[in-house]
LORORO-480393 format. One record per residue (C-alpha): residue in one letter; chain; y, z, x. Coordinates in Angstrom, 2 decimals. Example, Ala and Ser with C-alpha at 12.3 -4.5 7.8 and 13.67 -1.06 7.14 Angstrom:
<rec><ronu>A</ronu><lumpa>A</lumpa><yy>-4.50</yy><zz>7.80</zz><xx>12.30</xx></rec>
<rec><ronu>S</ronu><lumpa>A</lumpa><yy>-1.06</yy><zz>7.14</zz><xx>13.67</xx></rec>
***
This chain:
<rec><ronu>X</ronu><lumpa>A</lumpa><yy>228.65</yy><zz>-36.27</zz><xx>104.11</xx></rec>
<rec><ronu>X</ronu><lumpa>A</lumpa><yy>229.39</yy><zz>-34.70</zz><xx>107.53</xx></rec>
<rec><ronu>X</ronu><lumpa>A</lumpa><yy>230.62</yy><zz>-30.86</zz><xx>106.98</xx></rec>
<rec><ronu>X</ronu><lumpa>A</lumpa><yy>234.03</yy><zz>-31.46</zz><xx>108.82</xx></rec>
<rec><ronu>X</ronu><lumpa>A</lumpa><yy>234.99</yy><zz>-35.00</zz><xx>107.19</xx></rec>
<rec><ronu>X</ronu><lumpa>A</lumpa><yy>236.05</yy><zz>-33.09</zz><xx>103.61</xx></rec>
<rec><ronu>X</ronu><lumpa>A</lumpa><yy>238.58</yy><zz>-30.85</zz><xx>105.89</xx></rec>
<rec><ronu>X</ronu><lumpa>A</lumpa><yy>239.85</yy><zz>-34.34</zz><xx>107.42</xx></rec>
<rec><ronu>X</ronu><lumpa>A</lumpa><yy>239.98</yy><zz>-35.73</zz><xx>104.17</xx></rec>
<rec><ronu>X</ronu><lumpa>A</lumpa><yy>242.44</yy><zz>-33.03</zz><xx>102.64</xx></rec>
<rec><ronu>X</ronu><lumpa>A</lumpa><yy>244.54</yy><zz>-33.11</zz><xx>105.67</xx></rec>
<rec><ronu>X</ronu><lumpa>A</lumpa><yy>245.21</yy><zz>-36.66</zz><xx>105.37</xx></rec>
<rec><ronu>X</ronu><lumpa>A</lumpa><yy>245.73</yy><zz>-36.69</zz><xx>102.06</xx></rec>
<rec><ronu>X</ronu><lumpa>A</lumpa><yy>248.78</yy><zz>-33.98</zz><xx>102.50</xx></rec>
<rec><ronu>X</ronu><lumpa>A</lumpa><yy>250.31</yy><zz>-36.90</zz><xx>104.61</xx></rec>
<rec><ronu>X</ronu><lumpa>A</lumpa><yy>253.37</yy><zz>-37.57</zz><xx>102.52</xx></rec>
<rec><ronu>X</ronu><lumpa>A</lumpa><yy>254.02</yy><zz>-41.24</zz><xx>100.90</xx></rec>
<rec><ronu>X</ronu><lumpa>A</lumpa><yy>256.18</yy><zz>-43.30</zz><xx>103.81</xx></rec>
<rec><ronu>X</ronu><lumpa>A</lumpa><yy>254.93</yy><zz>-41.29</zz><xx>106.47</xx></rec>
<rec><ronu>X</ronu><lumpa>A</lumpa><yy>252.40</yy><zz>-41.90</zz><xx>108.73</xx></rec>
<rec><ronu>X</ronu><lumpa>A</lumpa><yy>250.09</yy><zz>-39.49</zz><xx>111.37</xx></rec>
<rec><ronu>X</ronu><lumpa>A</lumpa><yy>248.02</yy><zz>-40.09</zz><xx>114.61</xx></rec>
<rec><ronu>X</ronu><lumpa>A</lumpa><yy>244.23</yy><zz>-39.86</zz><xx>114.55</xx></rec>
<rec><ronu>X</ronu><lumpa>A</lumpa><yy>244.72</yy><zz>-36.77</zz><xx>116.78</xx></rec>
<rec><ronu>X</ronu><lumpa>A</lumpa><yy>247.27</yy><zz>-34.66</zz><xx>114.99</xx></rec>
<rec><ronu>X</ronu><lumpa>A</lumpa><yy>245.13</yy><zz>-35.10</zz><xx>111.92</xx></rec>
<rec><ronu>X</ronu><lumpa>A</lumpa><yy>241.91</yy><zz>-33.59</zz><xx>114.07</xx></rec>
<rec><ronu>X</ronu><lumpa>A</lumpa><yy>244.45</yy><zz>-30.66</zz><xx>115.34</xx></rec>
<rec><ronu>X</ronu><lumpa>A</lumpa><yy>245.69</yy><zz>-29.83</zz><xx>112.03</xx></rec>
<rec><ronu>X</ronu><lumpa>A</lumpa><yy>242.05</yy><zz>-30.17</zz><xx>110.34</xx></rec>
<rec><ronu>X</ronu><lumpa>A</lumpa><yy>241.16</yy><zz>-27.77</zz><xx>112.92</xx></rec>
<rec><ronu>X</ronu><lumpa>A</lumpa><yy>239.22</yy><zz>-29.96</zz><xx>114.65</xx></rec>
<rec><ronu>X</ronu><lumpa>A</lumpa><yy>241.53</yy><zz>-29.93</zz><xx>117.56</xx></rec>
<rec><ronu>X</ronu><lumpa>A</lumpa><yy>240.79</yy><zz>-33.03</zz><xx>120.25</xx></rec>
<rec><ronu>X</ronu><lumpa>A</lumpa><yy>238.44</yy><zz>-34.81</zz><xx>117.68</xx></rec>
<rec><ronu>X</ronu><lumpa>A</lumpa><yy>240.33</yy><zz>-37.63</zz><xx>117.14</xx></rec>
<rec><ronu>X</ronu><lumpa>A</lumpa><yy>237.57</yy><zz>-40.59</zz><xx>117.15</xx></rec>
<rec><ronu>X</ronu><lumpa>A</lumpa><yy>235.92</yy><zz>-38.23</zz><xx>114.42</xx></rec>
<rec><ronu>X</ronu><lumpa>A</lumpa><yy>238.90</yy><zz>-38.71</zz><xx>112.17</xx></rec>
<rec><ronu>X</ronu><lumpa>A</lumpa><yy>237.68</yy><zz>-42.50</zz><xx>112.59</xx></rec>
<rec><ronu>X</ronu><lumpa>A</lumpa><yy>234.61</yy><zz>-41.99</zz><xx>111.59</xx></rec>
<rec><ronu>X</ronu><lumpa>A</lumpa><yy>235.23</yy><zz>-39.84</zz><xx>108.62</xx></rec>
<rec><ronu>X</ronu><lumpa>A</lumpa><yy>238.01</yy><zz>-43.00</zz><xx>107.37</xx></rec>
<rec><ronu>X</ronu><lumpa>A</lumpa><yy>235.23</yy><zz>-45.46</zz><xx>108.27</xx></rec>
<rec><ronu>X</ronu><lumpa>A</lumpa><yy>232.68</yy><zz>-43.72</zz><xx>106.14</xx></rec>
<rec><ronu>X</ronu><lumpa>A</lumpa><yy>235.13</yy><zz>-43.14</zz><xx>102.81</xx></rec>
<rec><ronu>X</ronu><lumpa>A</lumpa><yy>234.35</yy><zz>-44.22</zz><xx>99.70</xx></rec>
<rec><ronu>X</ronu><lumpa>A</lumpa><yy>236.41</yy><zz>-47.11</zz><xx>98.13</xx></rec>
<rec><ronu>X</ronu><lumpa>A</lumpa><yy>238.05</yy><zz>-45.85</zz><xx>95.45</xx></rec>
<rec><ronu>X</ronu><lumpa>A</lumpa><yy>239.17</yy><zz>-42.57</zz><xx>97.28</xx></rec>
<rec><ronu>X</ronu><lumpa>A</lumpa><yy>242.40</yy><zz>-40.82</zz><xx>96.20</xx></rec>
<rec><ronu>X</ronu><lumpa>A</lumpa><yy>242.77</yy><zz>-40.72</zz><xx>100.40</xx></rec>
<rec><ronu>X</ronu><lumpa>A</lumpa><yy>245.93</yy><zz>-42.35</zz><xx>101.90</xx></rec>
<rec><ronu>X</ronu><lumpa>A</lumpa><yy>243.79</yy><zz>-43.81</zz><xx>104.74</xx></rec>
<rec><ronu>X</ronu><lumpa>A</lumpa><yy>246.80</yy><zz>-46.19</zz><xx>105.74</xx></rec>
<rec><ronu>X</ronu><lumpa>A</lumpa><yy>248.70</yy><zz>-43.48</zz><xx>106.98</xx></rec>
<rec><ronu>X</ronu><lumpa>A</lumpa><yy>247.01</yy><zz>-42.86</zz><xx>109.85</xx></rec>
<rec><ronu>X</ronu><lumpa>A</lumpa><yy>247.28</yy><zz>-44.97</zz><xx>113.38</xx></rec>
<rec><ronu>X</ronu><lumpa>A</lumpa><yy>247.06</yy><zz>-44.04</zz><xx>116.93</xx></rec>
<rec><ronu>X</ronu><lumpa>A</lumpa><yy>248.39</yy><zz>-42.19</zz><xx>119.03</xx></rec>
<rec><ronu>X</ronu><lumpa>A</lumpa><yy>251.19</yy><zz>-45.60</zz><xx>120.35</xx></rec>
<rec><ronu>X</ronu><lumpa>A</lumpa><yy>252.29</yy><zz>-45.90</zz><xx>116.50</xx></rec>
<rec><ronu>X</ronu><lumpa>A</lumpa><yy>249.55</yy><zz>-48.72</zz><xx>116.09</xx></rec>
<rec><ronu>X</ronu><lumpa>A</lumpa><yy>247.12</yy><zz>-50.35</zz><xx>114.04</xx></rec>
<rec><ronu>X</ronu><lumpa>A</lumpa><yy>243.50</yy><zz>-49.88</zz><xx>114.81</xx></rec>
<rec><ronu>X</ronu><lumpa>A</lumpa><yy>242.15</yy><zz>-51.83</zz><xx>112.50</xx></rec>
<rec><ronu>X</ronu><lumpa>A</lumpa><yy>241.50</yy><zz>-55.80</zz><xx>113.40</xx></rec>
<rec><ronu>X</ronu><lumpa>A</lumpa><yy>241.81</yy><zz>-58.56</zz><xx>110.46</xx></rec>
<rec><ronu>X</ronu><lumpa>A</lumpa><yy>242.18</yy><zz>-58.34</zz><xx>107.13</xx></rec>
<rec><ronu>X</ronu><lumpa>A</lumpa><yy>241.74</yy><zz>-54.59</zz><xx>107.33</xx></rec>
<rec><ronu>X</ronu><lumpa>A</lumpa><yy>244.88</yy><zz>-53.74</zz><xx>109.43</xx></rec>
<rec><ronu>X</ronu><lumpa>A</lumpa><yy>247.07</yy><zz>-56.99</zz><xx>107.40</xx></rec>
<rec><ronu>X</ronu><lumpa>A</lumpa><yy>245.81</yy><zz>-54.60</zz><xx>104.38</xx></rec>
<rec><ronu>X</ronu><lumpa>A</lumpa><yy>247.35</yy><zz>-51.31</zz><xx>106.05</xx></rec>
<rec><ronu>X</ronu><lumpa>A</lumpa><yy>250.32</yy><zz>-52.64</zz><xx>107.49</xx></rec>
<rec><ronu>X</ronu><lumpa>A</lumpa><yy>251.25</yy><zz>-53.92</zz><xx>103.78</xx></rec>
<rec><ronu>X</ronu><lumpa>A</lumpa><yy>250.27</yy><zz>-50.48</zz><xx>102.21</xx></rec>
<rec><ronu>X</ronu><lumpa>A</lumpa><yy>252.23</yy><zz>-49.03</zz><xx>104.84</xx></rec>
<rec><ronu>X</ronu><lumpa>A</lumpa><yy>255.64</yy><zz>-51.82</zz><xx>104.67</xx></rec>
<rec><ronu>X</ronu><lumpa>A</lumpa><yy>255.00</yy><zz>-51.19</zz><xx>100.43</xx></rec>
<rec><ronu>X</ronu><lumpa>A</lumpa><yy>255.88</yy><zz>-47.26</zz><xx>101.23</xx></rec>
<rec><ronu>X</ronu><lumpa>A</lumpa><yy>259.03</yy><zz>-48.12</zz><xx>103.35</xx></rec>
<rec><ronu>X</ronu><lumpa>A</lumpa><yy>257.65</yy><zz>-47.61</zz><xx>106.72</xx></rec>
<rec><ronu>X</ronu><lumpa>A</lumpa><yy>259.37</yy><zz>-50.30</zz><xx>109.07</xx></rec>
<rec><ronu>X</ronu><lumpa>A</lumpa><yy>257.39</yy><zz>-52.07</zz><xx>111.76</xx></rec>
<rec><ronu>X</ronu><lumpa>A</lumpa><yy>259.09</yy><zz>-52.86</zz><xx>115.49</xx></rec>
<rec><ronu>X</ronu><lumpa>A</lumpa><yy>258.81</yy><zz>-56.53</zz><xx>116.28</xx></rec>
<rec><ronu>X</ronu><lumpa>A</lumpa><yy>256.35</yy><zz>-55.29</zz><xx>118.99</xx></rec>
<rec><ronu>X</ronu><lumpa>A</lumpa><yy>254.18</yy><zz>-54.75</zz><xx>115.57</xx></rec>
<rec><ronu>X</ronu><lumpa>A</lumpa><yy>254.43</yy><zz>-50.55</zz><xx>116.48</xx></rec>
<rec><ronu>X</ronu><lumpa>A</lumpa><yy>255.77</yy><zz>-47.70</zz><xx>114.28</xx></rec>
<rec><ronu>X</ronu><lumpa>A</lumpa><yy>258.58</yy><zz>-45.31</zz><xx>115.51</xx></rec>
<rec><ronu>X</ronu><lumpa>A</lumpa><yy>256.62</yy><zz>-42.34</zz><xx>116.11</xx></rec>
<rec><ronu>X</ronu><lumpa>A</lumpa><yy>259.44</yy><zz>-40.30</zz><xx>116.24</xx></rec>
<rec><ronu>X</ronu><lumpa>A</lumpa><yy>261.08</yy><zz>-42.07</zz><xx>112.93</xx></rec>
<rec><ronu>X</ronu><lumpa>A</lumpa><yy>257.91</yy><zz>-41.77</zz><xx>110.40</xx></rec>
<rec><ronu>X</ronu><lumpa>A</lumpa><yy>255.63</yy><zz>-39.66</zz><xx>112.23</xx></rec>
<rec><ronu>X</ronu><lumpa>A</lumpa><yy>254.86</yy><zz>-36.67</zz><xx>109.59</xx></rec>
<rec><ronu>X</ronu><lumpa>A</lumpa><yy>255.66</yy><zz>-33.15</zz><xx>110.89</xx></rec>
<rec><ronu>X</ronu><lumpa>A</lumpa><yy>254.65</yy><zz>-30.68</zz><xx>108.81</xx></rec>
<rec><ronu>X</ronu><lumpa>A</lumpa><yy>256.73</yy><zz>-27.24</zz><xx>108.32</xx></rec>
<rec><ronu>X</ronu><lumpa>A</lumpa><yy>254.62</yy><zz>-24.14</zz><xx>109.83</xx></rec>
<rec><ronu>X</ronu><lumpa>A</lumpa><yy>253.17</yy><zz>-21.55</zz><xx>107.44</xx></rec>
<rec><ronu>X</ronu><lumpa>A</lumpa><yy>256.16</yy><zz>-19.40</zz><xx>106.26</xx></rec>
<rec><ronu>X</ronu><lumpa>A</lumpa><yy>255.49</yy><zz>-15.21</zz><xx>107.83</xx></rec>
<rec><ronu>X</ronu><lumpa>A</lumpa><yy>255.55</yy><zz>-13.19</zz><xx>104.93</xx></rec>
***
């Protein structure tokens, strides 16, 4: 397995049920900051079986990459969690888009 795909791994999986994330922000919070297509690869090489909540993540319009069966498969994962789909078949960014809270200072 490529060294960085574990980090992109646990990042996604900290994406919260009926939420979703861009490719990017997932690079950028993996540390992996303007990496985006890598967080592709690293969902295009997981396992099946993976306890990874792959469907949460789109692009950077609030879209589907996947073609076929694959994205019909994501967008019901995704309508199953309660995230709503605009009739232009794009997510509200700024509706579902997970942001998470900053490290608290101690």
């Amino acid at each position: 397995m490529h060294p960085d795909y574990e980090r992109i791994y646990v990042t996604i999986q900290r994406v919260p049920r009926g939420r979703v994330a861009t490719y990017g922000q997932i690079a950028e919070l993996a540390g992996l900051p303007g990496r985006a297509r890598q967080v592709g690869y690293a969902l295009h090489a997981l396992p099946g079986g993976a306890p990874v909540p792959w469907q949460r993540v789109l692009n950077a319009r609030g879209e589907i990459s996947l073609p076929g069966h694959a994205g019909d498969r994501q967008r019901a994962l995704l309508t199953a969690e309660g995230v709503e789909f605009k009739d232009d078949g794009r997510i509200d960014l700024g509706e579902y888009q997970w942001r998470p809270r900053p490290p608290r200072r101690r």
